[in-house]
VEXDREN-2710 file (C-alpha; in Angstrom, 1 decimal):
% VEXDREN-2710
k/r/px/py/pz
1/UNK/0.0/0.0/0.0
2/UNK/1.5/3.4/-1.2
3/UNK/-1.2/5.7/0.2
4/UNK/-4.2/5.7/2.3
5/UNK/-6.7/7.7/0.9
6/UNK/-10.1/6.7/0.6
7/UNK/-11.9/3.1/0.2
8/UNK/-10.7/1.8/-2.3
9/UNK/-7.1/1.8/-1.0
10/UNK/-7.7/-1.1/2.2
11/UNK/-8.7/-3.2/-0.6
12/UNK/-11.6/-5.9/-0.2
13/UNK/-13.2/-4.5/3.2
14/UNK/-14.2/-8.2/4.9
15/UNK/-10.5/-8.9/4.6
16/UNK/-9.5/-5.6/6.0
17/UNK/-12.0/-5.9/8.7
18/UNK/-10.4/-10.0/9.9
19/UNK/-7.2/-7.9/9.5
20/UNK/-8.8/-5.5/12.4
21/UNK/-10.0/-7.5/14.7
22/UNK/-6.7/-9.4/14.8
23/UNK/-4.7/-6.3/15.2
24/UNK/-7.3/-5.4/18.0
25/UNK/-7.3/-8.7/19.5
26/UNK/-3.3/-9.1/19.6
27/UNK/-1.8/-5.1/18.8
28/UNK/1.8/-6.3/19.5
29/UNK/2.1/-9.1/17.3
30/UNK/3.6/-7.3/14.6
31/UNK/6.1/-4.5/16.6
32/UNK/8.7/-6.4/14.9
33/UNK/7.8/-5.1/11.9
34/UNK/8.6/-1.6/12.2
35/UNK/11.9/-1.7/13.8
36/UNK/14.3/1.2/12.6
37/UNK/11.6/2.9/11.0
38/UNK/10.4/5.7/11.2
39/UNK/6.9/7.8/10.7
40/UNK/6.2/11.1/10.2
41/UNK/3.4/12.7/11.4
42/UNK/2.3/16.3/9.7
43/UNK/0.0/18.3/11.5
44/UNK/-1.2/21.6/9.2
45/UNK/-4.0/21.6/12.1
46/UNK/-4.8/20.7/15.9
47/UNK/-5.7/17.1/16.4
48/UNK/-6.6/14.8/19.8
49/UNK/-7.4/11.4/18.7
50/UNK/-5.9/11.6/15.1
51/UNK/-2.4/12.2/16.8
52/UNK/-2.6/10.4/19.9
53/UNK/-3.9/6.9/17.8
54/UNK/-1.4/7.7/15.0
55/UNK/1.6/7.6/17.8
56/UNK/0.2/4.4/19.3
57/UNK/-0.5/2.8/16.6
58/UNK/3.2/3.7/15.5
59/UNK/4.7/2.6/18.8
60/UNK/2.4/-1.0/18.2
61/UNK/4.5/-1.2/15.1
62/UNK/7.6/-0.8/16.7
63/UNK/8.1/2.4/15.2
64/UNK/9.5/5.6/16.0
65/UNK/6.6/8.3/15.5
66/UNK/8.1/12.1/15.0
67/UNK/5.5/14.6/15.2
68/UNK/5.6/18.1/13.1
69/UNK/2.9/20.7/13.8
70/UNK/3.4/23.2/11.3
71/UNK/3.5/26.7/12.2
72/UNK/4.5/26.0/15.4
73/UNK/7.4/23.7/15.3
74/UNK/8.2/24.7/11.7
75/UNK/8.2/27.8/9.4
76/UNK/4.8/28.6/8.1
77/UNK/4.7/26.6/4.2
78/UNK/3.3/28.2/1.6
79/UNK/1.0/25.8/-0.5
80/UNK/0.3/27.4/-3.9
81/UNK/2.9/27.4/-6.8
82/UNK/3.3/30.9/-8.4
83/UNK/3.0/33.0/-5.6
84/UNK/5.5/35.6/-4.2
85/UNK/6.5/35.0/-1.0
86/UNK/5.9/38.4/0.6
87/UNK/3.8/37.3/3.4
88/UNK/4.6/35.7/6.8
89/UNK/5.4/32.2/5.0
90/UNK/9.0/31.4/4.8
91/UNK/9.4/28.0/3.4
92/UNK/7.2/26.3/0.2
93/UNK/6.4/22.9/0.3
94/UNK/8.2/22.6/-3.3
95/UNK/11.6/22.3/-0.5
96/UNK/10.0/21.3/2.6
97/UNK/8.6/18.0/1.1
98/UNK/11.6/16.7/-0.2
99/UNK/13.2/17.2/2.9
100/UNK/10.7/16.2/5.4
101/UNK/10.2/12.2/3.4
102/UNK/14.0/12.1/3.4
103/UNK/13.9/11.8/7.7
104/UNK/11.1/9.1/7.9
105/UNK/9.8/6.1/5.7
106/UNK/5.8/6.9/5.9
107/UNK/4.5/9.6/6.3
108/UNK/0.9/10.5/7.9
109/UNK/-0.8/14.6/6.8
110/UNK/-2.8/16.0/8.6
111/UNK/-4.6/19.4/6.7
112/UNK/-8.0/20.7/6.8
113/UNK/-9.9/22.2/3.9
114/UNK/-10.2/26.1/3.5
115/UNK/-13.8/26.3/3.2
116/UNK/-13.1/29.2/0.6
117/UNK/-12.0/27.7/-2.9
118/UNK/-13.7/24.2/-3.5
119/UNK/-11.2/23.7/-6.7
120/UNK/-8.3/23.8/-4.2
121/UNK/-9.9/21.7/-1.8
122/UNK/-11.4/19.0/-3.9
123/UNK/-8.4/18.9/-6.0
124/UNK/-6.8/17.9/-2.8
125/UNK/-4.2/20.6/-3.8
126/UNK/-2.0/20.0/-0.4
127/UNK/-1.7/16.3/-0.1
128/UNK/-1.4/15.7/-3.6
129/UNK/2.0/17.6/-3.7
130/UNK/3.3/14.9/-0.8
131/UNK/2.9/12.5/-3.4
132/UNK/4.4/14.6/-6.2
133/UNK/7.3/15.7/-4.6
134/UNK/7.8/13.2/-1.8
135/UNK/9.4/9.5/-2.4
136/UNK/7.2/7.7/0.8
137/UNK/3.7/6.2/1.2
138/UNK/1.1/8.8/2.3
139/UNK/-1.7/8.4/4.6
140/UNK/-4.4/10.9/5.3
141/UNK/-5.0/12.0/8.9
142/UNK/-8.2/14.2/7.3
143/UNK/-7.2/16.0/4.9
144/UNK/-9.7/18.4/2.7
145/UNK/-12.3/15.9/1.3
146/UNK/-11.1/12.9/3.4
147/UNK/-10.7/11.4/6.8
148/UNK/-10.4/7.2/6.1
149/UNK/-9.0/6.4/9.1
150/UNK/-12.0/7.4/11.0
151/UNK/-14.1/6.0/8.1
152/UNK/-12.1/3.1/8.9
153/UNK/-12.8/2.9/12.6
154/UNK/-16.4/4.0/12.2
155/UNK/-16.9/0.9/10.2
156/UNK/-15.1/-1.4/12.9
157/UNK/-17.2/-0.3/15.3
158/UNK/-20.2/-1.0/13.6
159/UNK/-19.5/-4.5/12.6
160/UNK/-18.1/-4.8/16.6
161/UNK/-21.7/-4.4/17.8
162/UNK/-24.2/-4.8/14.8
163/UNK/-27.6/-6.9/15.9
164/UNK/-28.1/-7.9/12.4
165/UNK/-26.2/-9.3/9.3
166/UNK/-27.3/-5.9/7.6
167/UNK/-28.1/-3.0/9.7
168/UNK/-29.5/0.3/9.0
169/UNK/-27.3/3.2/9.2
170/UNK/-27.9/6.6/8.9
171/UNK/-25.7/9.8/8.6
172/UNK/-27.9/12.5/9.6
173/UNK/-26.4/16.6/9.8
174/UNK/-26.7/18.0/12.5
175/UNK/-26.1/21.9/13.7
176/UNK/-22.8/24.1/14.6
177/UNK/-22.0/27.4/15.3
178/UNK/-18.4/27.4/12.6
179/UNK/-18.8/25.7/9.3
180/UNK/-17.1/22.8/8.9
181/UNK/-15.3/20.5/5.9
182/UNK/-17.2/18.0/4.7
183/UNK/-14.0/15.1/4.7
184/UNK/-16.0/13.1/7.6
185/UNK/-18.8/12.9/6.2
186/UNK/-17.7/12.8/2.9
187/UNK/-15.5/9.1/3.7
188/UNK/-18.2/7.9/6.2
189/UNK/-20.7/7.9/2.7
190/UNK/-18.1/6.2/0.5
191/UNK/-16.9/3.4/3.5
192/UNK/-20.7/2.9/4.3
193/UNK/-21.8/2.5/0.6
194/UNK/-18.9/-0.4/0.0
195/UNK/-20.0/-1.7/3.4
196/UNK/-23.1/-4.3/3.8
197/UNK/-25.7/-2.2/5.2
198/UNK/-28.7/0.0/4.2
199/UNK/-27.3/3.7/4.1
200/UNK/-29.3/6.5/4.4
201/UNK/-28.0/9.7/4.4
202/UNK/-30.2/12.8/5.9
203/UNK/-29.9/16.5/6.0
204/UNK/-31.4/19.9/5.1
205/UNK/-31.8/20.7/1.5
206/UNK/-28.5/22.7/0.3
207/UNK/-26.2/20.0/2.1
208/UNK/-25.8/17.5/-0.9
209/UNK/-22.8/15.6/-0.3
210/UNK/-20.7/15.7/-3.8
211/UNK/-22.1/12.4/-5.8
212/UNK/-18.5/10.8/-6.0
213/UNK/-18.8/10.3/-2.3
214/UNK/-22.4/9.9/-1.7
215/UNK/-22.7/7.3/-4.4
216/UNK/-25.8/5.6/-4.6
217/UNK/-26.7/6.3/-1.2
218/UNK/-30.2/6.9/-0.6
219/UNK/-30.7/10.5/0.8
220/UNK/-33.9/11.7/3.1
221/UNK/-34.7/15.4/3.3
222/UNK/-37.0/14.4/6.5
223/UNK/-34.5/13.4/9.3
224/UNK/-37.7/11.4/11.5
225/UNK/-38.6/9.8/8.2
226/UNK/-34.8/8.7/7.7
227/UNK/-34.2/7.2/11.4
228/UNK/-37.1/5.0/11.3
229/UNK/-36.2/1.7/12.3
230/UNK/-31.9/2.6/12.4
231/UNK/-29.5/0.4/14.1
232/UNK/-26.9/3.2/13.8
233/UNK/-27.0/7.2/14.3
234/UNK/-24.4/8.5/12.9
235/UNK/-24.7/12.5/13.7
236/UNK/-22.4/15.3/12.2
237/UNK/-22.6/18.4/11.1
238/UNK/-20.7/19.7/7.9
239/UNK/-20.9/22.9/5.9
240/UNK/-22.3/23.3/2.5
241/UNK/-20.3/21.1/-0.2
242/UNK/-21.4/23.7/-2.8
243/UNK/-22.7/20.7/-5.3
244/UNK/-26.3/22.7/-6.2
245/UNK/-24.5/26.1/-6.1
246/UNK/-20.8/26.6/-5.8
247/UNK/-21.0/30.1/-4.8
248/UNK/-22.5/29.1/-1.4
249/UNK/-19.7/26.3/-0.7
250/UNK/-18.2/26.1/2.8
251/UNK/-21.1/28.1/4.0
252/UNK/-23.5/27.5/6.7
253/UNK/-27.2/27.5/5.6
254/UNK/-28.7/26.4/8.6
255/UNK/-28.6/26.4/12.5
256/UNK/-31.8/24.5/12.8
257/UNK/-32.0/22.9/16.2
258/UNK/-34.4/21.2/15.6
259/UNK/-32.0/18.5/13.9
260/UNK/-30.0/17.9/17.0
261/UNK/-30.3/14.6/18.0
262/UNK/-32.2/13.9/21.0
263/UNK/-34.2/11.1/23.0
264/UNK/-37.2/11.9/20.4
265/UNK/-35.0/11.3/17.5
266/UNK/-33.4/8.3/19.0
267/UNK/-37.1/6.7/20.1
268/UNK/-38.0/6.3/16.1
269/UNK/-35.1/3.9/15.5
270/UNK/-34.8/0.3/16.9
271/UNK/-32.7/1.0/19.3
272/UNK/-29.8/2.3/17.8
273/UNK/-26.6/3.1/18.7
274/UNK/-25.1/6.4/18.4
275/UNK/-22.0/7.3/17.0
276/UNK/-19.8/10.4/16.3
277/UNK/-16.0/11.0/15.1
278/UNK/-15.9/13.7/17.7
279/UNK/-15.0/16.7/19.1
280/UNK/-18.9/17.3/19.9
281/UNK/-20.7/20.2/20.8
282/UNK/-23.2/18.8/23.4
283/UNK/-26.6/20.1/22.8
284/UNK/-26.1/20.8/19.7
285/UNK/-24.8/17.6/17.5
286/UNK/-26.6/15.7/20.1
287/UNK/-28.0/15.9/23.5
288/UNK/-26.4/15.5/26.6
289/UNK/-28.8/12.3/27.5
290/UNK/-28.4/10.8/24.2
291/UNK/-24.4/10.8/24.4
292/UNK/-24.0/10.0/28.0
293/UNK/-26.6/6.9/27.2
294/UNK/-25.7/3.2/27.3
295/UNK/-26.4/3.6/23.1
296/UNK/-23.3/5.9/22.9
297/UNK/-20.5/3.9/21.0
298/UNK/-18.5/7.6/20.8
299/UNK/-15.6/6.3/23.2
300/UNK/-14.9/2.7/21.8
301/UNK/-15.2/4.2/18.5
302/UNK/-12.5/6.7/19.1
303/UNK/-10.4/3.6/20.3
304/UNK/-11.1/1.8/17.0
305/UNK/-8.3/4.6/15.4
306/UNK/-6.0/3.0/16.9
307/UNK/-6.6/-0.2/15.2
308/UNK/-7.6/1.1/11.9
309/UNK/-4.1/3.4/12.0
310/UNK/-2.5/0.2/12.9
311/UNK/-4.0/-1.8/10.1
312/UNK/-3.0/0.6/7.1
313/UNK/0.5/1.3/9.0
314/UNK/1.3/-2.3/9.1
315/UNK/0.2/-3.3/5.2
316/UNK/2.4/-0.3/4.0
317/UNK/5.4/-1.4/6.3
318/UNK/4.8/-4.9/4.9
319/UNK/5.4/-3.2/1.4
320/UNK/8.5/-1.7/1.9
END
């Protein structure tokens, strides 16, 4: 494996998933394997559970995990060719690149989109110079459009504690006060629509996920109508992906509260199980009683990054 981006990178997804649950069951089996190597981990923005699961998934491996935030332990990098560099960046990533692969021998990025020009997000403009210029495999830890390894995880966690060989899941948006990218989202749609289960996807009209990632997913404009009989909530809010009208991408078009999801939401399912990627913003994404209920999968689902870091960091130390 040369880079981790979306789906179709891990491959056939039961064999991924045996793969899991063996890491999971066993996570030091393999530390062997990444003796005298090293990882590097680029972090263009904050991160709790991407960087803390990337390091110990790294340190499973027997690897030696170097962490850059950039800005702060670095030089600001400037990401767009043609540019003068007048401004308060000091290095391009045309050099830094280069340099950065030739200390490590995978390397894990870390950078958000900017909300403001959907070409240079969904063109993946940032990561797709590490593979240009850089000479190591690549994995995304969320990068504009993308975020696998939770995709990854959120899918572990569902097949952990599914009731039935094909569940219902639905992704339904849900409100925040800052716009956010729509990578979670966007990778939960295409993991869940390769997965076995019934996928529903449900938000407020102007929130159309971009059809390469929402596939053939069904989509429900009513979110009541949507959880009906769910076995999995998954709740999370993203800004608008600008597929109906461009000029209105990364925006927020609604603060509706009335999509938060509470104990009414939850008492239309069959007894589903909530999950979220988070950081959440209680009473807003979802209630306090919903999260702090038995249902809530949020914490063993944020330990599933571990094992889904672990899995991808393993096959591509296996290729080397």
């Amino acid at each position: 494996m040369k880079k981790f981006f979306d789906v179709s990178d891990i491959g056939d997804l039961n064999a991924a998933l045996a793969e899991a649950f063996q890491v999971k069951k066993n996570p030091l089996a393999w530390k062997s394997l990444g003796e005298n190597r090293t990882i590097m981990l680029v972090f263009f923005n904050s991160s709790l559970r991407t960087r803390l699961s990337s390091q110990k998934a790294a340190l499973n491996l027997g690897m030696n995990p170097i962490v850059l935030n950039i800005g702060q332990d670095s030089w600001k990098l400037e990401t767009q060719m043609g540019v003068v560099m007048d401004s308060d960046k000091s290095e391009h990533l045309r050099e830094a690149i280069p340099v950065i692969t030739s200390y490590c021998d995978i390397i894990g990025i870390r950078s958000f989109a900017g909300l403001t020009d959907r070409e240079f997000d969904y063109g993946e403009t940032i990561l797709n110079q590490f593979i240009e210029y850089g000479s190591k495999p690549v994995i995304s830890l969320e990068s504009a459009t993308v975020h696998p390894c939770q995709a990854f995880a959120d899918l572990i966690t569902i097949e952990e504690y599914k009731r039935k060989a094909r569940p219902k899941v639905v992704m339904t948006w849900a409100p925040h006060p800052k716009a956010l990218p729509q990578a979670v989202p966007n990778s939960f749609a295409q993991w869940m629509n390769r997965a076995d289960v019934d996928f529903v996807i449900t938000h407020p009209h102007g929130y159309e996920l971009d059809p390469k990632f929402a596939g053939n997913a069904k989509v429900e404009y009513d979110q009541f109508k949507a959880l009906e009989g769910a076995d999995f909530v998954y709740a999370k809010n993203w800004s608008c992906p600008g597929v109906t009208n461009p000029a209105d991408y990364g925006k927020i078009l609604s603060k509706d509260m009335s999509w938060t999801v509470d104990d009414a939401h939850m008492a239309v399912t069959d007894n589903a199980y909530f999950l979220h990627c988070l950081p959440v913003r209680r009473n807003m994404i979802v209630s306090d009683s919903v999260i702090d209920s038995p249902s809530s999968l949020v914490i063993p689902e944020a330990a599933n990054r571990v094992v889904s870091a672990q899995v991808v960091m393993k096959r591509m130390l296996e290729a080397l």
